[in-house]
SEGU-622177 format. One record per residue (C-alpha): residue number from 1; residue in one letter; x, y negated, z. Coordinates in steps of 0.1 Angstrom, whole numbers, plus 2048, in hexadecimal, padded with zeros to 3 digits. Layout:
N
   num   residu     u     v     w
   NUM        a     X     Y     Z
...
***
This chain:
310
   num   residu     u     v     w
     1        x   840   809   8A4
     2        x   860   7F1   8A7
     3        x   863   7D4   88C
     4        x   888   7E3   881
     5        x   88F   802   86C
     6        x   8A3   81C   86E
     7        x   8C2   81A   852
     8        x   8BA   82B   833
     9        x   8CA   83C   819
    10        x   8DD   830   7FB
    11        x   8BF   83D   7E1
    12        x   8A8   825   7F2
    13        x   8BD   806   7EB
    14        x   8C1   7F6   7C7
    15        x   8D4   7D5   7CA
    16        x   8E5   7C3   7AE
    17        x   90B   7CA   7AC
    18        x   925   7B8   79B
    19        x   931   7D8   791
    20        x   90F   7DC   77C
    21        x   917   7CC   75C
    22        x   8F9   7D5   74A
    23        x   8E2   7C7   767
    24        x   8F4   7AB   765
    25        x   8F2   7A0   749
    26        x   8D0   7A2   746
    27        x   8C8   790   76B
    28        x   8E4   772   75C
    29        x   8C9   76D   740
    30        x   8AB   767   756
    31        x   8B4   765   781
    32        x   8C3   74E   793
    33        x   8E1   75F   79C
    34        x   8EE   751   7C1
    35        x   8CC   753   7CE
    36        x   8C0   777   7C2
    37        x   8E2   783   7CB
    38        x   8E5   775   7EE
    39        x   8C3   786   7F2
    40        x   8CA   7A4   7E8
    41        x   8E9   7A8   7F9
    42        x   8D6   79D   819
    43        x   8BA   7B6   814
    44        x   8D3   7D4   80C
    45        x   8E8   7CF   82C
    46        x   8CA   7CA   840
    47        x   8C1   7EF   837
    48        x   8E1   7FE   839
    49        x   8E6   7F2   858
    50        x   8C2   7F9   86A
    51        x   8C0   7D0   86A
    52        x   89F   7CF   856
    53        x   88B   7B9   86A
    54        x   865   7BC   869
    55        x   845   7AA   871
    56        x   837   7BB   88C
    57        x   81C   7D6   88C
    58        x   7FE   7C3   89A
    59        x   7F9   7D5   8BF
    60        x   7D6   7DA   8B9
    61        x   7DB   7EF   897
    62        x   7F6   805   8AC
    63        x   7DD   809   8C7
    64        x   7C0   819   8B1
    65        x   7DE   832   89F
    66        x   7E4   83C   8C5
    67        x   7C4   83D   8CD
    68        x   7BA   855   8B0
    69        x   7DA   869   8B5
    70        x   7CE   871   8D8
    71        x   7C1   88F   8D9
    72        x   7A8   882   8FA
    73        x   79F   863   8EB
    74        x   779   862   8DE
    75        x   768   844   8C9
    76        x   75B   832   8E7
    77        x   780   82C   8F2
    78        x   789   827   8C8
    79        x   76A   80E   8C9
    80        x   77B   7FA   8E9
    81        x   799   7F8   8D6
    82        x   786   7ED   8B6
    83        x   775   7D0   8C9
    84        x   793   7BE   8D5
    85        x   79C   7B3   8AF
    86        x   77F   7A3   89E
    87        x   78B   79F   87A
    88        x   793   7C5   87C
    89        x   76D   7CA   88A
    90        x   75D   7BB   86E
    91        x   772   7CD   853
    92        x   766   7EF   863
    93        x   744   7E5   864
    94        x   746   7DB   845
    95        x   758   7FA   836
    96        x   73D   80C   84B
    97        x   725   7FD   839
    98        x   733   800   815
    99        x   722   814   7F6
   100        x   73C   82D   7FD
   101        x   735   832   820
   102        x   711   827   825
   103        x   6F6   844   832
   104        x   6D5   839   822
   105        x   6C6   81B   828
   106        x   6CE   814   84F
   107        x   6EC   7FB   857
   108        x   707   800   86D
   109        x   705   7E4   888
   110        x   71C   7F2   8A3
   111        x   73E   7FE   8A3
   112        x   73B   820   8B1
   113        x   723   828   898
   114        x   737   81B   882
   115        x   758   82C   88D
   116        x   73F   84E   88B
   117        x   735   848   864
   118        x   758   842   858
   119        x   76C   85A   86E
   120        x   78D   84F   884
   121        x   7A6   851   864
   122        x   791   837   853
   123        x   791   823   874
   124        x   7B7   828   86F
   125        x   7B7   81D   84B
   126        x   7A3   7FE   859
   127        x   7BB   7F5   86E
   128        x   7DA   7F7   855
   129        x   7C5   7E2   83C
   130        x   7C4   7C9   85C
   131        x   7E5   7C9   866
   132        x   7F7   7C5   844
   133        x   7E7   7A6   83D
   134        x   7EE   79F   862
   135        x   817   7A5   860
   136        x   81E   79C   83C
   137        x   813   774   83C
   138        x   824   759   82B
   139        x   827   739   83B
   140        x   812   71B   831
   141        x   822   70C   811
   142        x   831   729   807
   143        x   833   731   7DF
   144        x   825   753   7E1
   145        x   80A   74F   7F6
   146        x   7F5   756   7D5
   147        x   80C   776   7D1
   148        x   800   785   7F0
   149        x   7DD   77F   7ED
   150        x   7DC   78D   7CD
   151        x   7F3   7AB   7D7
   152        x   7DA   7B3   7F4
   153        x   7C0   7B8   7DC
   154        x   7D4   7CF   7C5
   155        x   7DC   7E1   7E5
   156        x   7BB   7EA   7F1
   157        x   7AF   7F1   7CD
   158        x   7C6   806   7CA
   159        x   7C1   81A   7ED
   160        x   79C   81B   7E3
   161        x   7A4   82F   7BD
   162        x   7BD   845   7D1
   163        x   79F   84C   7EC
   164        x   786   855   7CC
   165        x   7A3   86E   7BD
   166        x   7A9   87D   7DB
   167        x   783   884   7E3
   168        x   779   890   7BE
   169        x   797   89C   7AE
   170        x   794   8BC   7C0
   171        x   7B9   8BE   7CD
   172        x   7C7   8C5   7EF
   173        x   7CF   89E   7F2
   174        x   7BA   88E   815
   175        x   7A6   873   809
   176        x   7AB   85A   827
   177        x   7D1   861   827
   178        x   7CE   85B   801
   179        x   7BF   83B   807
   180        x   7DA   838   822
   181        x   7F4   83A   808
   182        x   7E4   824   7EF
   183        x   7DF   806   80E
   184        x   809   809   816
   185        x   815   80E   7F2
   186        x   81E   7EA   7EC
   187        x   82F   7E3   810
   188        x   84D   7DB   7FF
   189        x   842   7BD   7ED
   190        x   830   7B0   806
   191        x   850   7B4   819
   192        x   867   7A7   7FE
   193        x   84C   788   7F7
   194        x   84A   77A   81A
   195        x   874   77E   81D
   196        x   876   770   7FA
   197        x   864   74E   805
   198        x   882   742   816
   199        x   894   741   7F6
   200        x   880   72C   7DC
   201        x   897   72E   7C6
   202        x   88C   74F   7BD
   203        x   86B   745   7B2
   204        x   878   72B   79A
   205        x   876   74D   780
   206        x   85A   762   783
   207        x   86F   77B   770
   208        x   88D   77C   789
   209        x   873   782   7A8
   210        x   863   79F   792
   211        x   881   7B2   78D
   212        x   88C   7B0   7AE
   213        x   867   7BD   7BA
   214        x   86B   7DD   7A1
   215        x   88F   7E5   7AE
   216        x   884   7E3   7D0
   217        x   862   7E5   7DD
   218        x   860   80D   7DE
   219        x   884   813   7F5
   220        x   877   7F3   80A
   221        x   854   800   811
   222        x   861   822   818
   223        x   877   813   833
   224        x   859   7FE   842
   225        x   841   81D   840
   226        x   85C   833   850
   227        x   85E   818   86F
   228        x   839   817   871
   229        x   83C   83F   87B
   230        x   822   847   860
   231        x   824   86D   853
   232        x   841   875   83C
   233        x   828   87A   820
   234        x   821   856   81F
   235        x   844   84D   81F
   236        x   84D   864   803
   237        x   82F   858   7EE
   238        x   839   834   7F0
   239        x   85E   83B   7E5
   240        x   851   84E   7CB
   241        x   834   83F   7C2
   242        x   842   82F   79C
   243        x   854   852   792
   244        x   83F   85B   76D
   245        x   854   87B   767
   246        x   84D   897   780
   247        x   848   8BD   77D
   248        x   826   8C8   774
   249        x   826   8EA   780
   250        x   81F   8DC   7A2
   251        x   803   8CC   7B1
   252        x   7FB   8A6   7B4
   253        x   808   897   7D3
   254        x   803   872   7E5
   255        x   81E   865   7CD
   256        x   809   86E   7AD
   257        x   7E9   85B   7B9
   258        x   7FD   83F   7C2
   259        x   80C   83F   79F
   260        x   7EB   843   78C
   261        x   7D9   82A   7A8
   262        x   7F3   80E   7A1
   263        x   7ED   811   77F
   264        x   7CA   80D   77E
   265        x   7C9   7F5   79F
   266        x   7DA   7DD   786
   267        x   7C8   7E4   766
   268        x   7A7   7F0   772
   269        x   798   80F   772
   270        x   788   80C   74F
   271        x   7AF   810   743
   272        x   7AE   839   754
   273        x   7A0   842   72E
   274        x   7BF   833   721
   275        x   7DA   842   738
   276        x   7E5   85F   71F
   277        x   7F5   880   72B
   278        x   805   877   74D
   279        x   816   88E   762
   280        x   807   882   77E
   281        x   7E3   889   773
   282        x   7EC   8AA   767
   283        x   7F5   8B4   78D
   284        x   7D7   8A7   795
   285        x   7C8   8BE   77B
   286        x   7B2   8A3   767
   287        x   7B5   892   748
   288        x   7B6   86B   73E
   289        x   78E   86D   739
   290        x   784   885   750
   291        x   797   86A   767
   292        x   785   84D   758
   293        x   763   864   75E
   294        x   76B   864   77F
   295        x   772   844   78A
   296        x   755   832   776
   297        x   73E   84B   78A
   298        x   74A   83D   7AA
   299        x   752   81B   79F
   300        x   734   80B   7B6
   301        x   747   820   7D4
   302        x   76D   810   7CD
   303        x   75F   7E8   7C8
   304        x   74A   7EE   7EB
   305        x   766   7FA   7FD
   306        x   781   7E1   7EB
   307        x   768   7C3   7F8
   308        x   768   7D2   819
   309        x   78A   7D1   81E
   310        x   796   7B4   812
***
């Protein structure tokens, strides 16, 4: 996993161009121009030319995804691993221990045990939890420190709704790689926020650093998740992940839980009952309430596991 990316195509990059007289009028009303622009000019070479620098994948979150892609590995040797990274020890033991994974009354105390009651792609899911907040940090000072902290718990709220639809919605969709999904969705920004806090200027307008989050977060965390060498799947539900209009007669995929998880990761999961008659949900083959049944049944299950991994 290499800290650059691969270039990408054109349909993942959305800069402002002076040729774009509509956009530009309306960024002339509310973003500082010279610094938004510079930015975005920066960001969109960097793409094109497989320049887009990244944070490193912490070694120890790339050593459990080898470990569990080994087809000799067991969960003594996943445990070892597990052990060397303390912060990512206690969030297992913690998710081990959560409403939604608890076994009756007995605790999980060690991490084999633990690794056993949650299964190896929950270890994994661990781990990316771990090393996002590990790559995507803002130095001390920055302006949107507050940004990421509250992104990270949008994230993981989000990962744990996509985790409940996948488990009870009765589609094809793997749970853990739903939750997968939901934990990666918002790369981008994180992405885009750390870069952006060299440029203060751009948070002198909350609106100006909005717009440029919408235009770009989707192709940028598409680019990270692609040089992260997680599953296609993943990378096509995050660049698709804000579509609304899509063809019915299909089933749901990862892209329509992240789209119905973002939603309600924002608004909160009382809001399902008001969603209306979404594409999305009707590939998923629910309704707004049966939806909002759904995740009130399981809320206790979502706020353990969104506390365990934060």
């Amino acid at each position: 996993m290499g800290n650059q990316v691969k270039s990408i195509s054109s349909k993942h990059i959305n800069p402002i161009r002076e040729d774009e007289e509509e956009g530009l009028q309306t960024a002339e009303e509310y973003v500082p121009d010279v610094a938004i622009r510079e930015f975005v000019q920066q960001l969109a070479s960097d793409l094109q030319k497989g320049e887009f620098e990244l944070p490193p994948f912490p070694d120890t979150a790339i050593r459990v995804q080898e470990c569990i892609r080994d087809p000799n590995s067991d969960i003594q040797s996943l445990a070892a691993i597990v052990a060397t990274e303390p912060a990512l020890a206690a969030r297992l033991m913690r998710m081990a221990n959560s409403a939604m994974m608890r076994r009756g009354p007995i605790e999980v105390t060690d991490i084999p045990t633990a690794i056993s009651r949650v299964g190896m792609d929950m270890v994994q899911n661990a781990a990316v939890s771990f090393a996002a907040r590990e790559a995507f940090k803002a130095p001390k000072g920055s302006p949107c420190i507050e940004d990421l902290v509250r992104l990270r718990k949008i994230s993981i709220t989000v990962a744990a709704i996509c985790y409940i639809m996948a488990k009870h919605s009765g589609g094809e969709t793997n749970p853990d790689e739903a939750m997968l999904a939901g934990l990666l969705n918002s790369v981008g920004k994180f992405y885009i926020f750390t870069q952006s806090s060299d440029h203060p200027a751009l948070f002198t307008d909350r609106k100006a650093l909005d717009q440029l989050l919408a235009q770009w977060h989707t192709g940028v965390a598409r680019a990270i998740v692609e040089s992260w060498s997680f599953p296609d799947s993943i990378a096509h539900a995050v660049d698709e992940q804000e579509l609304k209009e899509r063809d019915r007669r299909v089933p749901a995929d990862l892209s329509d839980l992240l789209f119905v998880g973002n939603l309600l990761g924002r608004a909160g999961i009382g809001a399902a009952a008001h969603l209306g008659d979404l594409d999305a949900l009707a590939r998923m083959g629910m309704d707004a309430e049966t939806l909002h049944t759904m995740l009130c049944e399981n809320e206790e299950e979502i706020q353990s596991l969104v506390s365990a991994m934060t």
